[in-house]
TIGUKOL-134577 format. One record per residue: y, z, x of N, C-alpha, C in turn. Coordinates in steps of 0.1 Angstrom, whole numbers, padded with zeros to 4 digits, always signed. Last residue first. Example, Ala and Ser with C-alpha at 12.3 -4.5 7.8 and 13.67 -1.06 7.14 Angstrom:
BEGIN
-0022+0071+0128-0011+0071+0137+0000+0079+0129
-0057+0078+0132-0045+0078+0123-0033+0078+0132
% end
This chain:
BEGIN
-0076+0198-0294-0067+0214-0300-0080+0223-0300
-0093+0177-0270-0087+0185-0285-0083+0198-0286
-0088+0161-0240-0095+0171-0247-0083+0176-0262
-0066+0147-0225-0075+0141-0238-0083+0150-0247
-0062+0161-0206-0054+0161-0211-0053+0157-0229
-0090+0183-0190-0087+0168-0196-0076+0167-0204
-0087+0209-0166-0090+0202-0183-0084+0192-0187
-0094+0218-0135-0087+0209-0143-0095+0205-0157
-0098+0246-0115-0103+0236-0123-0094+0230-0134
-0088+0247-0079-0088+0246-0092-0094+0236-0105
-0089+0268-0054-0095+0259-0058-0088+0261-0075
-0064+0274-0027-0072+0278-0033-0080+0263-0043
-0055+0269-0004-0044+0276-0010-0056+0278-0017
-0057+0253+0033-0061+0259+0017-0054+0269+0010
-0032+0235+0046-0038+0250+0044-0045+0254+0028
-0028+0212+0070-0023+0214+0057-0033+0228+0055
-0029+0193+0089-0023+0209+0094-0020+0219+0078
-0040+0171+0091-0026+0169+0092-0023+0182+0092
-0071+0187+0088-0064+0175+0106-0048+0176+0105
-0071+0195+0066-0068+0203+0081-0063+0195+0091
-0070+0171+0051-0058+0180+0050-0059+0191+0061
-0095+0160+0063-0078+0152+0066-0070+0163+0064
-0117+0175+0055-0117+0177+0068-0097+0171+0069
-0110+0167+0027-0112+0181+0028-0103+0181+0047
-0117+0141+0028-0104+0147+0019-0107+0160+0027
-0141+0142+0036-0139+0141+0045-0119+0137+0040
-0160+0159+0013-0159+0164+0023-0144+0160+0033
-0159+0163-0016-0150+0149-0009-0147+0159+0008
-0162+0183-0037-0172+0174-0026-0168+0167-0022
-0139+0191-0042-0142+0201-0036-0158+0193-0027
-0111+0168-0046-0122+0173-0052-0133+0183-0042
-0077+0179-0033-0091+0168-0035-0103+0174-0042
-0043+0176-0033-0053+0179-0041-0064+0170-0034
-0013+0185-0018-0026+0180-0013-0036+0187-0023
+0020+0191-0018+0009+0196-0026-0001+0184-0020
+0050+0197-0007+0040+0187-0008+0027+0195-0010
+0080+0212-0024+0067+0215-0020+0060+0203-0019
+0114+0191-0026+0100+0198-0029+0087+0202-0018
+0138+0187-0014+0134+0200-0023+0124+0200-0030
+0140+0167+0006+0141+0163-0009+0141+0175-0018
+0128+0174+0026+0140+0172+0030+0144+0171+0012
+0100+0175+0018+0109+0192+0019+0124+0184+0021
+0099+0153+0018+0096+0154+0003+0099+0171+0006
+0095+0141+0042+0105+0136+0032+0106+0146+0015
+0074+0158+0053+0085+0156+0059+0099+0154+0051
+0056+0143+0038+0055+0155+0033+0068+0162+0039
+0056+0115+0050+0060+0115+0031+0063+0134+0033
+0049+0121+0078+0061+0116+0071+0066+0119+0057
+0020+0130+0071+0032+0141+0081+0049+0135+0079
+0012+0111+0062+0012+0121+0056+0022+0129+0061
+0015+0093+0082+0021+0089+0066+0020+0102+0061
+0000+0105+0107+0015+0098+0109+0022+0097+0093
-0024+0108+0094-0017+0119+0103-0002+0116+0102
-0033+0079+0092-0033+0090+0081-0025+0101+0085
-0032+0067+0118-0023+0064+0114-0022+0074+0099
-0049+0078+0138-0040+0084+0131-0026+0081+0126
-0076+0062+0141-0068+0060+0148-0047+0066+0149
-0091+0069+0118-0097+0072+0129-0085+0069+0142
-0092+0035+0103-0094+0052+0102-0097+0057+0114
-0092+0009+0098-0081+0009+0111-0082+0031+0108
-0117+0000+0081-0110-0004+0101-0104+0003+0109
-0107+0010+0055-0117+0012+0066-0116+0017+0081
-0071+0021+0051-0079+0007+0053-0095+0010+0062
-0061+0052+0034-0060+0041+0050-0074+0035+0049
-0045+0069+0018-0052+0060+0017-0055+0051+0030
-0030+0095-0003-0034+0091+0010-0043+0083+0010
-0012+0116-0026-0026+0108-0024-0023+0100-0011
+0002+0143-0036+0003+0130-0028-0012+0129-0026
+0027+0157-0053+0018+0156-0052+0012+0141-0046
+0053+0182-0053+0050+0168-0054+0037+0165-0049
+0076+0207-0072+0060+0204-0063+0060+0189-0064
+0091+0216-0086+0097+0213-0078+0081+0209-0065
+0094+0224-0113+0085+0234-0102+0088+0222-0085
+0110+0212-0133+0110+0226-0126+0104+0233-0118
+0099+0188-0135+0111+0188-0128+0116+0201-0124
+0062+0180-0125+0079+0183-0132+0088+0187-0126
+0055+0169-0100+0047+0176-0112+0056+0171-0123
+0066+0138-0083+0071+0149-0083+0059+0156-0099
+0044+0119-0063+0050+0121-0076+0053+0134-0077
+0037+0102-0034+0037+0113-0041+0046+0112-0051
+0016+0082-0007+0020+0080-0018+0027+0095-0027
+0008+0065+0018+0004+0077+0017+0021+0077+0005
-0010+0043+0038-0002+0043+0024-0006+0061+0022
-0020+0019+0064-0025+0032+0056-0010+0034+0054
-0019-0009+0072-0027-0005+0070-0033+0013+0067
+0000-0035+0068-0001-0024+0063-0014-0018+0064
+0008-0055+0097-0002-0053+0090-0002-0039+0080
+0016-0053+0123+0024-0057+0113+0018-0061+0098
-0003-0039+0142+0004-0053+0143+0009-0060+0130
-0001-0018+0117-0007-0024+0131-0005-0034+0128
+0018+0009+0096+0018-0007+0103+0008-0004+0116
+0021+0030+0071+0018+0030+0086+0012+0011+0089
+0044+0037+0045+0032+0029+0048+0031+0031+0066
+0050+0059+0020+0051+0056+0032+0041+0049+0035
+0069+0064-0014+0059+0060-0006+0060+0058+0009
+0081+0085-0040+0079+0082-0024+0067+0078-0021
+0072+0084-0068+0090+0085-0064+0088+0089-0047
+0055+0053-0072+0058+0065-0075+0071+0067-0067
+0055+0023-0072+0059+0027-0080+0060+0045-0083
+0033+0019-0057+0041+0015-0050+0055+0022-0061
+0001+0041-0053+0011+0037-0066+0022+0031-0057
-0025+0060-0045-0016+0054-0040-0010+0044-0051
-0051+0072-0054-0041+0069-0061-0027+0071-0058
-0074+0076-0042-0063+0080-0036-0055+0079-0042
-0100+0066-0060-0096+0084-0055-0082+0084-0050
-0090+0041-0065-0092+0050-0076-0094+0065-0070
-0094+0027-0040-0083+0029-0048-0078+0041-0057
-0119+0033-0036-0109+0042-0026-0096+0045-0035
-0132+0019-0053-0130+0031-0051-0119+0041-0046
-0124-0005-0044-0116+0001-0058-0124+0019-0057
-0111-0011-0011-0124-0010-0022-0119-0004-0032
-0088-0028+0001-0094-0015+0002-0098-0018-0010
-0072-0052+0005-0082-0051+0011-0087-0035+0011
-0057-0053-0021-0068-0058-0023-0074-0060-0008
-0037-0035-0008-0048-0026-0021-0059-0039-0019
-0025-0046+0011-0033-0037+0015-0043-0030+0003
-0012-0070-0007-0027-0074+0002-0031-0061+0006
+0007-0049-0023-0006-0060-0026-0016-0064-0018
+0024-0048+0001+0014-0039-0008+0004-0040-0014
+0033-0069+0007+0025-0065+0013+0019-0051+0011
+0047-0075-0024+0037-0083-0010+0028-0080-0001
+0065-0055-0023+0049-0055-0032+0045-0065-0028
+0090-0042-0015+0071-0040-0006+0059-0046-0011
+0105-0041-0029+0101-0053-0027+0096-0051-0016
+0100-0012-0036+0096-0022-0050+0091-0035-0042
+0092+0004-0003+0100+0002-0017+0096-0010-0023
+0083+0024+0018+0084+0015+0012+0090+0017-0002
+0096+0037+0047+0097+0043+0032+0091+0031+0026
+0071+0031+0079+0085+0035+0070+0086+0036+0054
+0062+0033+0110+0058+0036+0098+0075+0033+0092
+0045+0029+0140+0051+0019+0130+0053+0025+0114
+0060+0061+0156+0050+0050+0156+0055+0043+0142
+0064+0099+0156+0067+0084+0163+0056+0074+0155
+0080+0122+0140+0068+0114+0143+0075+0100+0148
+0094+0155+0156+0098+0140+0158+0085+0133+0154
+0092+0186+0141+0082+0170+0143+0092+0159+0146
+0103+0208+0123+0112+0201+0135+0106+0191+0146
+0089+0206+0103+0102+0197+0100+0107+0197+0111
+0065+0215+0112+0062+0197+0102+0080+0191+0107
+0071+0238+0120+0065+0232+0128+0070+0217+0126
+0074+0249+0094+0084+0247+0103+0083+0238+0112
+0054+0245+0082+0061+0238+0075+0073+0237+0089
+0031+0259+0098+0033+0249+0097+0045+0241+0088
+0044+0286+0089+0045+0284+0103+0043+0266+0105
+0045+0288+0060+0052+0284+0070+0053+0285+0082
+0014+0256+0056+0017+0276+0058+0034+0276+0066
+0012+0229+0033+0016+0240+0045+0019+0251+0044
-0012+0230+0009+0001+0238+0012+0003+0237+0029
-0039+0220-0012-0037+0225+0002-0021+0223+0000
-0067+0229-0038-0054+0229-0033-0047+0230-0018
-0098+0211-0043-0091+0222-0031-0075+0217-0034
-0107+0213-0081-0099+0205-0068-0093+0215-0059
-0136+0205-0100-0128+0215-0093-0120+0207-0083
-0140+0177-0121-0147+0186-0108-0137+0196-0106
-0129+0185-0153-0127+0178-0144-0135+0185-0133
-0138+0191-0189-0134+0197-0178-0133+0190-0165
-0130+0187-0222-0132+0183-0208-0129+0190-0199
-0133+0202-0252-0129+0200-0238-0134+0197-0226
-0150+0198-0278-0138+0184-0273-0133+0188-0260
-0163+0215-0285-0151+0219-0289-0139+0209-0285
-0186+0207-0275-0181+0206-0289-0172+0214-0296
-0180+0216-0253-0185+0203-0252-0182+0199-0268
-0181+0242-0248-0168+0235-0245-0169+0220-0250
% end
């Protein structure tokens, strides 16, 4: 494959709500500090990326600029972003990355953005889709926590790879 130019990417867990959880999801009152962000969020968008590690950055690929974002608040503080892009326009799937600030993990505010954006994004006519890499254990453990369901595993080829 290698000298044939194709890349191949780690494998990635696919996760789905089941409909039992989808129904569950949409008749959810969530409570607590969250809301849609938008363009002129980028103030306080900006200080929550430059207080999270470029790592983090770079796995969760949270974007202020995709087609829904939700942020979760402490004391008025952004401190977890949960982000999705529609695939294409005919499959009707959207795909979301999730991100919460060291500190403030552990206290569900990840539960809260996720269960929102994925909320927003059936009200909108798409599927919310949950991708992680298959060793990112604690990606793995979050999409069970927020109720999400293995669908299966996939391997990904580099868009860059040659004809």
């Amino acid at each position: 494959m290698n000298d044939a130019g194709i890349t191949l990417h780690g494998a990635d867990y696919l996760f789905y709500f089941s409909k039992a959880d989808k129904i569950e999801l949409l008749q959810e009152n969530i409570e607590g500090d969250l809301c849609r962000l938008k363009q002129q969020d980028d103030a306080v968008f900006s200080e929550f990326q430059s207080s999270a590690s470029e790592q983090d950055l770079d796995d969760a690929q949270v974007e202020l600029d995709h087609w829904a974002v939700f942020g979760s608040f402490e004391q008025n503080r952004l401190v977890s972003v949960a982000s999705m892009y529609p695939w294409e326009d005919d499959l009707q799937i959207a795909d979301l990355g999730v991100l919460t600030l060291a500190p403030f993990r552990g206290k569900g505010h990840t539960r809260k953005v996720v269960r929102s954006i994925c909320k927003y994004a059936y009200s909108q006519g798409y599927v919310p889709q949950y991708r992680c890499q298959i060793d990112n254990h604690a990606s793995t453990l979050l999409a069970k926590a927020v109720g999400l369901t293995l669908f299966g595993k996939w391997e990904v080829i580099s868009p860059d790879s040659t004809d």
